[in-house]
One Martini backbone bead per residue (centre of mass of N, CA, C, O) as a GRO file, in nm:
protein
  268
    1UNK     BB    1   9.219  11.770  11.325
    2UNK     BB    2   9.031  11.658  11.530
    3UNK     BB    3   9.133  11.358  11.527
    4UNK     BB    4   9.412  11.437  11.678
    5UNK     BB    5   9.304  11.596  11.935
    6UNK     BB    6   9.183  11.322  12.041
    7UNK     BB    7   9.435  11.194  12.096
    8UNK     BB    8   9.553  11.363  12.277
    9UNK     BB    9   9.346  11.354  12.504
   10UNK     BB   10   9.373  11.111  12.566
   11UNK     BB   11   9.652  11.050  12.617
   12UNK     BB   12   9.686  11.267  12.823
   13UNK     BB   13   9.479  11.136  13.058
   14UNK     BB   14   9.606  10.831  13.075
   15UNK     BB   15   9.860  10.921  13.209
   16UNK     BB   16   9.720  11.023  13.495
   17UNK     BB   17   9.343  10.242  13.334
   18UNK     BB   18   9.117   9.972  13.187
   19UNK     BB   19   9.032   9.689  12.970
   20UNK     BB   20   9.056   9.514  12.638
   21UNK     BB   21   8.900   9.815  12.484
   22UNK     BB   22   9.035   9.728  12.212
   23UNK     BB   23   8.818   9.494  12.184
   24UNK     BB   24   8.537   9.522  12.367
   25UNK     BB   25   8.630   9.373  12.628
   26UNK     BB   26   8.700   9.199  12.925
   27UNK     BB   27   9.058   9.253  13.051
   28UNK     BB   28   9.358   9.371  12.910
   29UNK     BB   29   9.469   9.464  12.673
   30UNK     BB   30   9.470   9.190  12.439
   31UNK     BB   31   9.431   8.996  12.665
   32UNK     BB   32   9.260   8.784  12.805
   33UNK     BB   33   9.033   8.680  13.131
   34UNK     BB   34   8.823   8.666  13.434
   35UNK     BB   35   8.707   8.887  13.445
   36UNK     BB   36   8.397   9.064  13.538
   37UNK     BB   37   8.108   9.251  13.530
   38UNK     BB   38   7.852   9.362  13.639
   39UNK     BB   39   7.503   9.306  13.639
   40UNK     BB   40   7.402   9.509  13.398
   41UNK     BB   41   7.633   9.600  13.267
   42UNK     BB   42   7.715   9.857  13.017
   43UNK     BB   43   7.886   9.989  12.714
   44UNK     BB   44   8.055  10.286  12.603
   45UNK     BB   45   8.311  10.293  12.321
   46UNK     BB   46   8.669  10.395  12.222
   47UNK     BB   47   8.972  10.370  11.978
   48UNK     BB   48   9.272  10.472  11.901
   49UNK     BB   49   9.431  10.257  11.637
   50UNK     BB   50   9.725  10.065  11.616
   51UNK     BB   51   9.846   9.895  11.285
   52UNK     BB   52   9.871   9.646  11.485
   53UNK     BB   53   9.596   9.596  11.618
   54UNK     BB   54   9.491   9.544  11.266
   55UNK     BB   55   9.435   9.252  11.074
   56UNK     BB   56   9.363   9.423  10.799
   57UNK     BB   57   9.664   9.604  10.840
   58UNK     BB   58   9.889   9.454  10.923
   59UNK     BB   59   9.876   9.256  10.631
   60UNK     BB   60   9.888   9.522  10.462
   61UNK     BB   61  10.026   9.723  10.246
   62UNK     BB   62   9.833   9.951  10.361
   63UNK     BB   63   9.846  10.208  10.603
   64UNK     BB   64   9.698  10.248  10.937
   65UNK     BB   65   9.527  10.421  11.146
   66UNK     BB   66   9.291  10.360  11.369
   67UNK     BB   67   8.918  10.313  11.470
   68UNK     BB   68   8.707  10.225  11.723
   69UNK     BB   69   8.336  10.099  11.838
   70UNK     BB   70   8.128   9.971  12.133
   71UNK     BB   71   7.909   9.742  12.270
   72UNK     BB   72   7.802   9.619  12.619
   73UNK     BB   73   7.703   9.332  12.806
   74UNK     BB   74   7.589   9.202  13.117
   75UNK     BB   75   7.447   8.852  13.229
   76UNK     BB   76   7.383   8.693  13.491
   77UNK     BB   77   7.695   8.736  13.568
   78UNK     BB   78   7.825   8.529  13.296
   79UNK     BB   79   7.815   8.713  13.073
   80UNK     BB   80   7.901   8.847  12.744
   81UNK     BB   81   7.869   9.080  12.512
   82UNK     BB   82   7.946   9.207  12.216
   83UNK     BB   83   7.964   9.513  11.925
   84UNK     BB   84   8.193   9.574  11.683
   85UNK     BB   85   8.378   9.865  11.494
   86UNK     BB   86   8.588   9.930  11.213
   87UNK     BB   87   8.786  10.113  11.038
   88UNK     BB   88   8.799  10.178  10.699
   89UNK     BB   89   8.955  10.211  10.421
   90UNK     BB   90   9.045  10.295  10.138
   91UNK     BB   91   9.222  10.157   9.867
   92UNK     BB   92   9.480  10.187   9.668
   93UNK     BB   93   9.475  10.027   9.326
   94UNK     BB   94   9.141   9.931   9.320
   95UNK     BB   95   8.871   9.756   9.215
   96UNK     BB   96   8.666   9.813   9.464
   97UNK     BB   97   8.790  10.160   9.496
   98UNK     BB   98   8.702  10.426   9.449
   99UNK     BB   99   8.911  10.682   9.406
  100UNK     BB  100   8.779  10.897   9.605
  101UNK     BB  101   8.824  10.695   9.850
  102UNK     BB  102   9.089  10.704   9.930
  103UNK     BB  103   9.210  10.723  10.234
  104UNK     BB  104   8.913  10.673  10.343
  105UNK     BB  105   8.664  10.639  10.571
  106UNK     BB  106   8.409  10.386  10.399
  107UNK     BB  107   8.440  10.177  10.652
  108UNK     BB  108   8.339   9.841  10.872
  109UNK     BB  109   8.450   9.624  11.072
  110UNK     BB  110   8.177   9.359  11.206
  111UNK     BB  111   8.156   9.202  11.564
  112UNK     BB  112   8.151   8.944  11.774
  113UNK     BB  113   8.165   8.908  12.155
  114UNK     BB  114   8.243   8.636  12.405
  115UNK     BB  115   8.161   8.561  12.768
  116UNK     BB  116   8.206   8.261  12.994
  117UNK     BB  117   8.141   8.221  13.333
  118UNK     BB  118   8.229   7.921  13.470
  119UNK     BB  119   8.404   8.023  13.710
  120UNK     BB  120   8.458   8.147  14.008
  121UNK     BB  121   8.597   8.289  14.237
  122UNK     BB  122   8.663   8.072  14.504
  123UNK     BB  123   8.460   7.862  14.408
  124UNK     BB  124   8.484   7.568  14.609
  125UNK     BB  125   8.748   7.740  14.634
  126UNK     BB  126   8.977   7.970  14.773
  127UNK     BB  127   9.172   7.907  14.560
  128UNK     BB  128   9.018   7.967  14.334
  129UNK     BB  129   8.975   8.045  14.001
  130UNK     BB  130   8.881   8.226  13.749
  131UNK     BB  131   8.667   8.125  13.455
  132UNK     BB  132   8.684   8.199  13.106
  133UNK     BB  133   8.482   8.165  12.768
  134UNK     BB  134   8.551   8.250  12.458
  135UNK     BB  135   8.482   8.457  12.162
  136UNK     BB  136   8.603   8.630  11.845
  137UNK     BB  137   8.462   8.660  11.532
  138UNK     BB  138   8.358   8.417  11.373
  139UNK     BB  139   8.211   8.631  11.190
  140UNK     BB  140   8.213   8.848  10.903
  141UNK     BB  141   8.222   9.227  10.781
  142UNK     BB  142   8.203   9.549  10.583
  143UNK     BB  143   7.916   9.642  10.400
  144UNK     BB  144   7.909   9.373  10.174
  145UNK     BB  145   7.755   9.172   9.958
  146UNK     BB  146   8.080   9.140   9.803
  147UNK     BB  147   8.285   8.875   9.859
  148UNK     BB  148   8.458   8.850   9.656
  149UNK     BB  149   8.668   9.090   9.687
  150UNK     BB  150   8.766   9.010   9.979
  151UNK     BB  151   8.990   8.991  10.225
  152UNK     BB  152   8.904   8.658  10.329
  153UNK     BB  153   9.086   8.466  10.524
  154UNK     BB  154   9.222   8.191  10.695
  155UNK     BB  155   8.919   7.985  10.667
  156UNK     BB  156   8.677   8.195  10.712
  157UNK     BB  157   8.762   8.369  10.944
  158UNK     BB  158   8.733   8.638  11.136
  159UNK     BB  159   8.991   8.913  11.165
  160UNK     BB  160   8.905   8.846  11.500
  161UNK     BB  161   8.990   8.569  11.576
  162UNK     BB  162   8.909   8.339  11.812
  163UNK     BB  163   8.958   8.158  12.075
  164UNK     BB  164   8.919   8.061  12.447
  165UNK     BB  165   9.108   8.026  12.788
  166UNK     BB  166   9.075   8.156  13.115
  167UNK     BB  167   9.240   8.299  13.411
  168UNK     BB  168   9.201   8.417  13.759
  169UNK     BB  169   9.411   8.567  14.056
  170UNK     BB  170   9.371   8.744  14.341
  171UNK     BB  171   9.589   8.957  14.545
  172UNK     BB  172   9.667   9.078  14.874
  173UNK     BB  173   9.786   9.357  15.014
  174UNK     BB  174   9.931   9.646  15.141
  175UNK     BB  175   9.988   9.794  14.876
  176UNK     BB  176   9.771   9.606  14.688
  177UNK     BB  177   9.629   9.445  14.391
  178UNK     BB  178   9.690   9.142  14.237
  179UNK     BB  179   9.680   9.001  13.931
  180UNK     BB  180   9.639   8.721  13.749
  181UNK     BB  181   9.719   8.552  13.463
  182UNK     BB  182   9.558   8.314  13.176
  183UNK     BB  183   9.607   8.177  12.887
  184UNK     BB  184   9.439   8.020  12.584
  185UNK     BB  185   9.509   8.030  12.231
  186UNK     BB  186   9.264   8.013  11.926
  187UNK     BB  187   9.317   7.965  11.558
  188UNK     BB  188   9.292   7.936  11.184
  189UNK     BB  189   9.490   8.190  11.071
  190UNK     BB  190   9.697   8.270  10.787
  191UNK     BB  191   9.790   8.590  10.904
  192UNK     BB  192   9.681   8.503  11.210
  193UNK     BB  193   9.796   8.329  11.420
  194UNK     BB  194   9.650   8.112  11.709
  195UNK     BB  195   9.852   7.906  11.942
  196UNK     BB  196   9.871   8.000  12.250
  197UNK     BB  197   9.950   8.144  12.528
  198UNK     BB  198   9.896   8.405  12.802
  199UNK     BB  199  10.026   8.649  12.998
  200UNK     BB  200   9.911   8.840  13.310
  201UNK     BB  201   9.976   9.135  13.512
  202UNK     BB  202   9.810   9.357  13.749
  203UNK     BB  203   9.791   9.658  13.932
  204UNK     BB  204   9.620   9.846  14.263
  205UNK     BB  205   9.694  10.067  14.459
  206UNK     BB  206   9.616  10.139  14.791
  207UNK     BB  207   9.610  10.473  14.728
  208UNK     BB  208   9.442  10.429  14.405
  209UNK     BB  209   9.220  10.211  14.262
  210UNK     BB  210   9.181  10.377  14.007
  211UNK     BB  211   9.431  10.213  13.914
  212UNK     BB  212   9.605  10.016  13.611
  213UNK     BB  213   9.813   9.829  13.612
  214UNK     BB  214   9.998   9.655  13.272
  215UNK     BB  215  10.120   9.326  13.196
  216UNK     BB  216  10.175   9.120  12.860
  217UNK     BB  217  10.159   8.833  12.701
  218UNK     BB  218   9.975   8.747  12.387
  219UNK     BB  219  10.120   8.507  12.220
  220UNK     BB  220  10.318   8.764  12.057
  221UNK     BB  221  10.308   9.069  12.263
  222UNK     BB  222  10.444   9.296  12.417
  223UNK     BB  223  10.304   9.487  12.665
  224UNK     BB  224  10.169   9.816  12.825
  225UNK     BB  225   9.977  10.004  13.073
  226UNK     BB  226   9.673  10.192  13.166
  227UNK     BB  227   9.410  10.292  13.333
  228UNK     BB  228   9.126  10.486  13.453
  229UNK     BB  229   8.904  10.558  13.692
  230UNK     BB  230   8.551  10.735  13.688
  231UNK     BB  231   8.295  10.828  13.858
  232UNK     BB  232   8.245  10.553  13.957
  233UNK     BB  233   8.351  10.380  13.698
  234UNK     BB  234   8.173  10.524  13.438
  235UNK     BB  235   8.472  10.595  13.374
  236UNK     BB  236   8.751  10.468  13.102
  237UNK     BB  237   9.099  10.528  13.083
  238UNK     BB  238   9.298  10.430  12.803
  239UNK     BB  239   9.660  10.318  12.806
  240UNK     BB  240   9.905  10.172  12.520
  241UNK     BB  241  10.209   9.964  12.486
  242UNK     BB  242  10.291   9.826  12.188
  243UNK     BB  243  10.571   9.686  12.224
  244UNK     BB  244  10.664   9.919  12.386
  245UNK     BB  245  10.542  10.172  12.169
  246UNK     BB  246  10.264  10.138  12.052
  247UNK     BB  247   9.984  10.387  12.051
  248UNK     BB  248   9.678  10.330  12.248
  249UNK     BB  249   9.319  10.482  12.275
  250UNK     BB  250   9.066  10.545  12.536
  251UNK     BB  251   8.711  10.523  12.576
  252UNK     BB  252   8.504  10.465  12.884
  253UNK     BB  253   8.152  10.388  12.908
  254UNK     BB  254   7.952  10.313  13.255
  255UNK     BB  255   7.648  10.139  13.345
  256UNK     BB  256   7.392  10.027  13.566
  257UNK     BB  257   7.054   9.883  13.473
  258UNK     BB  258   7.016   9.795  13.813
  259UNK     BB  259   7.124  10.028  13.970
  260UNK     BB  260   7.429   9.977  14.042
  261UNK     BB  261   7.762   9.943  14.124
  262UNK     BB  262   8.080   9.908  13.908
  263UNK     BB  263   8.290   9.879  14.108
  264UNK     BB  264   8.306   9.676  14.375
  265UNK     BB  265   8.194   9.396  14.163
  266UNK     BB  266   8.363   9.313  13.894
  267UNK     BB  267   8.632   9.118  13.972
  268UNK     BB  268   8.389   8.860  14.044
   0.00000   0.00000   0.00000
């Protein structure tokens, strides 16, 4: 009961959206960008994921939503470090996962994922957009050294493993700030493989600059989503829907360990 409950309210705040934190990392819904967290920001979040969100989930027989929490720091101005964790049910029918176990929340795959900016905005020329490098989940694990059993397949990429670069620029108008997105992504997953572009835009009302809409084509599928910035950007409450049906809804904390605020110069 109480975790349906915990669903209500996001969904219901999220209405009322920061991004990427789906994934644990700065960006838009499910696809990178090349904005930055500003120096010193560290990040304590989690969400609510629907089971096409994740890909041990998306392409196992047996479904189910499920839930993620993760913890990053940015350091240096132009790196971002991130280490998420999802949580993971017992199979029925298998013989990895004890009877009783199964259908519960018992287990939880571990990866980690980074990002280097390598060109700021406007660096070098005014028009310059900023440029991004990272990767998601290179190696990954479940909670058990008996890889035997496992299902990890792909050429032995961890489940949400990727590589990228994102590029960004902002435009300024009389309405508000639009963000133009370009990413080209790649693994070499043979159950989720990606090897295509990416684009997304997402918009910023000059009447309430804590609102970010957003939507975009992660490589795969059409999202739409709002993020919603809360106390000095310290809260950020997110809500998508992919394929623009299915809701995933999350909520972040974050703190500037610098003593600085998270807001003004985040996006640069």
């Amino acid at each position: 009961m109480k975790k349906y409950l915990l669903v209500v309210v996001l969904s219901f705040s999220t209405l009322v959206g920061y991004a990427q934190f789906t994934s644990g990392v700065t960006g838009l819904l499910h696809m990178p960008n090349a904005e930055m967290q500003r120096d010193g920001t560290f990040i304590l979040g989690g969400n609510y994921l629907n089971q096409r969100n994740v890909p041990f989930i998306r392409n196992s027989w047996y479904k189910y939503n499920t839930y993620n929490y993760f913890m990053n720091i940015t350091f240096f101005e132009r790196v971002e470090i991130a280490y998420i964790c999802t949580l993971n049910k017992g199979i029925p029918n298998s013989s990895y996962w004890p009877e009783q176990t199964w259908g519960k929340y018992t287990n939880q795959d571990r990866h980690f994922a980074a990002r280097l900016q390598v060109v700021k905005e406007g660096e070098w020329w005014q028009y310059m957009p900023s440029v991004v490098v990272g990767v998601s989940d290179p190696t990954t694990g479940e909670g058990s050294t008996d890889y035997s059993n496992m299902a990890v397949d792909g050429d032995g990429n961890g489940y949400f493993n990727r590589w990228y670069i994102a590029l960004t620029k902002h435009i300024n108008t009389q309405a508000g700030e639009f963000g133009i997105h370009a990413a080209y992504l790649y693994n070499k997953r043979t159950d989720y493989p990606l090897n295509g572009p990416a684009f997304g835009l997402n918009f910023r009302p000059a009447f309430h600059k804590e609102l970010n809409v957003i939507a975009e084509y992660d490589a795969k599928t059409i999202n739409i989503g709002a993020t919603y910035s809360l106390w000095s950007d310290h809260f950020n409450l997110l809500f998508e829907l992919q394929q623009c049906k299915y809701i995933s809804a999350g909520l972040v904390y974050k703190v500037n360990l610098l003593g600085g605020n998270t807001w003004k110069k985040w996006r640069r």
